[in-house]
C-alpha positions as CSV (number, residue, x, y, z in Angstrom):
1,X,0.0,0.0,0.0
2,X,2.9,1.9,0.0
3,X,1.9,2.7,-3.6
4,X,-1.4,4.4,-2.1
5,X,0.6,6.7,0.4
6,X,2.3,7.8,-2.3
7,X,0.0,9.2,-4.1
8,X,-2.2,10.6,-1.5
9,X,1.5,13.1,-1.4
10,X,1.4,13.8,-4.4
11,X,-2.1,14.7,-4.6
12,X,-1.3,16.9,-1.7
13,X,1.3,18.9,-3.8
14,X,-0.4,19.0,-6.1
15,X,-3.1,20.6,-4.8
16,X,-1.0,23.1,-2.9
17,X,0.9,23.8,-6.4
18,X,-2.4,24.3,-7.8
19,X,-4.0,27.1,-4.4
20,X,0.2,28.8,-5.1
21,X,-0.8,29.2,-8.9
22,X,-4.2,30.5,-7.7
23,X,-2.9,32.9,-5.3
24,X,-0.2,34.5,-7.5
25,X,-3.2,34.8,-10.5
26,X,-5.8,36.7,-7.9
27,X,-2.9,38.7,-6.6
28,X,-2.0,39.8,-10.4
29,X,-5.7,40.7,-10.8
30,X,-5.8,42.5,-7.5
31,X,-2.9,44.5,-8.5
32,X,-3.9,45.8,-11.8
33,X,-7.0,46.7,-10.6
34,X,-5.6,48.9,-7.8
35,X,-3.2,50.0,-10.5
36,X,-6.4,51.0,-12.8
37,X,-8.0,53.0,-9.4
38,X,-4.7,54.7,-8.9
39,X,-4.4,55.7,-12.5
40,X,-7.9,56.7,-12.1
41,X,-7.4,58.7,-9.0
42,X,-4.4,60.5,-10.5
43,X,-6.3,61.4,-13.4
44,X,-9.2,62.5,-11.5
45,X,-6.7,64.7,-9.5
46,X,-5.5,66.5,-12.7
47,X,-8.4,66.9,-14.8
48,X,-11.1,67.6,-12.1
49,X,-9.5,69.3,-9.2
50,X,-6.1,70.6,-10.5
51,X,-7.6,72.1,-13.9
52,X,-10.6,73.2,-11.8
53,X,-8.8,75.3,-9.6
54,X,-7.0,76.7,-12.3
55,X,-9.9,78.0,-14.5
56,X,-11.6,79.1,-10.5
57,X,-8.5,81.4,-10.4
58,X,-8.6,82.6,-13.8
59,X,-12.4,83.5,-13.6
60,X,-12.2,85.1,-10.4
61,X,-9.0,87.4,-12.3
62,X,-11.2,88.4,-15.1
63,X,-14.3,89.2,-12.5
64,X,-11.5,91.5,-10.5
65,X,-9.6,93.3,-13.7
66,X,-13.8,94.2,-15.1
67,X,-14.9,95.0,-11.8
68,X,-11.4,97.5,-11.3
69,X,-12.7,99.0,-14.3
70,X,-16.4,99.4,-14.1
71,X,-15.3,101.4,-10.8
72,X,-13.2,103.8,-12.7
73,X,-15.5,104.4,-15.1
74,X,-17.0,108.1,-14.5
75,X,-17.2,109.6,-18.1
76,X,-18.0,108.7,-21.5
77,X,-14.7,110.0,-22.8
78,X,-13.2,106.1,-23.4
79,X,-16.5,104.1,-23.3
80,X,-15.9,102.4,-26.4
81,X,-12.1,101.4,-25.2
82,X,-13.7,100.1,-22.1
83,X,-16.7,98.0,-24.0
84,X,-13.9,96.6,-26.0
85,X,-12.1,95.4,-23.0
86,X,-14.9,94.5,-21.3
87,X,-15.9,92.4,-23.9
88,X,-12.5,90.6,-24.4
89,X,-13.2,89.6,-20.8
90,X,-16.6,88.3,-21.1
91,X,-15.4,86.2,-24.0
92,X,-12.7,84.9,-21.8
93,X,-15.3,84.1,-19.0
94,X,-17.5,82.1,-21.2
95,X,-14.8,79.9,-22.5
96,X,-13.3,79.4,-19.4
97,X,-17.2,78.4,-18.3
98,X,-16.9,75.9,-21.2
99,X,-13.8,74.5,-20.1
100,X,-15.1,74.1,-16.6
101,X,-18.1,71.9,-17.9
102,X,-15.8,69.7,-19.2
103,X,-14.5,68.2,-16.0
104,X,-16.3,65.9,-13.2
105,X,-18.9,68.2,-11.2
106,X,-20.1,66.8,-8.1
107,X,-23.3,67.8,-6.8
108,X,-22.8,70.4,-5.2
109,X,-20.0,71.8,-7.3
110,X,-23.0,71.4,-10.5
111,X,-25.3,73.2,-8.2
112,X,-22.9,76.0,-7.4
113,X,-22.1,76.2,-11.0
114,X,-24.7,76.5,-12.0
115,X,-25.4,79.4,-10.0
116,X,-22.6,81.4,-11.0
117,X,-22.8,80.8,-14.3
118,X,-26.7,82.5,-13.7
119,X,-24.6,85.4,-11.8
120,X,-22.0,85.9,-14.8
121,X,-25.0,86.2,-17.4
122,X,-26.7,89.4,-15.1
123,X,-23.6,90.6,-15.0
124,X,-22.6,91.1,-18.5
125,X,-26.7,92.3,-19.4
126,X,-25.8,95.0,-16.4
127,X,-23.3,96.0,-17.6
128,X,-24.8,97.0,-21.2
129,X,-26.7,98.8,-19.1
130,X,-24.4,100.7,-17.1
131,X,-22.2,101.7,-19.9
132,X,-25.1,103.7,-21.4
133,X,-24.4,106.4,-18.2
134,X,-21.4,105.8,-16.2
135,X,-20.7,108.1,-13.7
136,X,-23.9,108.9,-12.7
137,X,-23.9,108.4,-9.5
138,X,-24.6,105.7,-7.3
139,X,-27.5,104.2,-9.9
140,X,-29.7,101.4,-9.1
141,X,-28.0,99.6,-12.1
142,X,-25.0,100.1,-10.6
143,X,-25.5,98.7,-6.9
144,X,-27.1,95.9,-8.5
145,X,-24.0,94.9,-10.6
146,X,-21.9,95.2,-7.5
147,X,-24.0,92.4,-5.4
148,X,-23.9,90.4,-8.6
149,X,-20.3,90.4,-8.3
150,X,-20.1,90.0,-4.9
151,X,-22.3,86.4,-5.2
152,X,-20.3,85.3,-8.3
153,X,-17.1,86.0,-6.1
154,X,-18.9,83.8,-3.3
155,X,-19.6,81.1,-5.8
156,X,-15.8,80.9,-7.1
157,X,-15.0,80.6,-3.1
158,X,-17.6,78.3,-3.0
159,X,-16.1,75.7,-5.8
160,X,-12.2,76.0,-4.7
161,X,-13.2,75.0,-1.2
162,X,-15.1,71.9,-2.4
163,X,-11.7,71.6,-5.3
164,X,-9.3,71.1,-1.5
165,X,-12.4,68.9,-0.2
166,X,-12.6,66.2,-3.3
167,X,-8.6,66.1,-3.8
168,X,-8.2,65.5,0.1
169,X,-10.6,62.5,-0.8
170,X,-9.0,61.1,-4.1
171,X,-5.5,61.4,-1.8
172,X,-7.0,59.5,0.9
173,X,-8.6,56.9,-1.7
174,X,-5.2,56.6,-2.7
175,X,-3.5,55.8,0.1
176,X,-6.1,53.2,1.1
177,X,-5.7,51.4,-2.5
178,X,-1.7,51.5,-2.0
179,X,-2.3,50.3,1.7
180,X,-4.2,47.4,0.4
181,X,-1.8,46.6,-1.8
182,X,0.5,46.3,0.7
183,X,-1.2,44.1,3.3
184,X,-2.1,41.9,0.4
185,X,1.5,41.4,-0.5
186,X,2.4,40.3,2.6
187,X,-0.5,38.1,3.2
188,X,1.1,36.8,-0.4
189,X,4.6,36.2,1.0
190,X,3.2,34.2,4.1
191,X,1.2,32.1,2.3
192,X,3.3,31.0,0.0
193,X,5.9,30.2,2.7
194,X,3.8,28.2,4.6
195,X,2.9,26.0,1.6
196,X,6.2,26.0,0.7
197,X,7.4,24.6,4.0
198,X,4.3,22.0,3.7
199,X,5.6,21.2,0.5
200,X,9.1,20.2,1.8
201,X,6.7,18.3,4.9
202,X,5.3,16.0,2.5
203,X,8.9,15.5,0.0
204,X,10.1,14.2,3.2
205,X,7.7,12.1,4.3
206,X,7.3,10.5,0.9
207,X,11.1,9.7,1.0
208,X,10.6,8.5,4.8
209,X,8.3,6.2,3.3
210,X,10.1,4.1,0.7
211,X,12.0,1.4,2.6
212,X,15.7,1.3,2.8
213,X,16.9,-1.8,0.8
214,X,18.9,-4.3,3.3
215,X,22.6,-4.0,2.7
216,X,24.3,-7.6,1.2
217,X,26.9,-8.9,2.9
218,X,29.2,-10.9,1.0
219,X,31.5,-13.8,2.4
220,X,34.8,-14.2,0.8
221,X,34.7,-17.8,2.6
């Protein structure tokens, strides 16, 4: 029966050959999916947060430079030099607005928006308005145009802070993922020791197995 025994071992390792080649092909499919989240998360950083900021900055310069502007404007002696440059702002607004609604909004960030993007449109139809007779005083046009700004100032506060909130959460996400990945490839290592070492259990208990063949003695007599 020894015959039996022996293949009961190497059933054994085989099966513990077969859970090693099952381990190392989950672990590979762990780690590219973490790979694809991190990748992911990167990306996410870049293109929704990073670039998001960017244009927040660049919209909130163009508010500040028509704003500086409207305030000095007390005459009609340069109104057509000032709709020009107020109009090469506006056009940068909008595309800026275009290349906002590009990136990943969240809901609240959409909701915001979507309420600045309301504020920047009174704006610019106040401003046709105002240009007709600046200087005049402090005009109901113009004290309207100035809490329009002020909210579409608070909206561009508004989105940066929840830009610092999301990337604090995709870096967080990110550490967890590589975390993970770490714990798993230790679980990994000790796993394939212990089989390892059970492997060598059962080689020598195979060998212990087969019977020694009796040494011959030979008589010279």
């Amino acid at each position: 029966m020894k015959w039996a025994f022996t293949i009961r071992q190497k059933m054994k390792a085989a099966f513990m050959l077969g859970t090693v080649f099952l381990l190392v092909f989950a672990k590979n499919w762990l780690d590219e999916r973490n790979v694809s989240e991190l990748g992911s998360s990167f990306s996410s950083v870049y293109e929704d947060r990073l670039l998001a900021e960017s244009y927040i900055y660049r919209l909130s310069d163009h508010l500040y430079q028509k704003k500086i502007m409207l305030d000095n404007c007390n005459s009609q002696e340069n109104i057509g030099n000032l709709q020009a440059k107020i109009g090469q702002h506006n056009a940068a607004i909008n595309a800026i607005i275009r290349d906002y609604e590009k990136t990943k909004l969240t809901e609240s960030e959409s909701t915001y928006f979507s309420d600045f993007k309301k504020n920047v449109a009174a704006i610019e139809a106040l401003e046709v308005s105002y240009l007709h007779a600046p200087g005049a005083g402090p005009s109901e046009t113009k004290t309207r145009m100035d809490k329009r700004y002020e909210v579409a100032t608070s909206n561009l506060h508004q989105l940066s802070g929840i830009q610092l909130a999301e990337g604090k959460l995709l870096n967080e996400k990110s550490k967890k993922i590589i975390a993970g990945s770490s714990i798993l490839t230790q679980f990994e290592l000790v796993v394939l020791i212990g089989i390892g070492l059970l492997i060598q259990a059962l080689i020598f208990a195979a060998r212990s197995a087969v019977p020694k063949k009796p040494q011959q003695h030979f008589s010279l007599n």
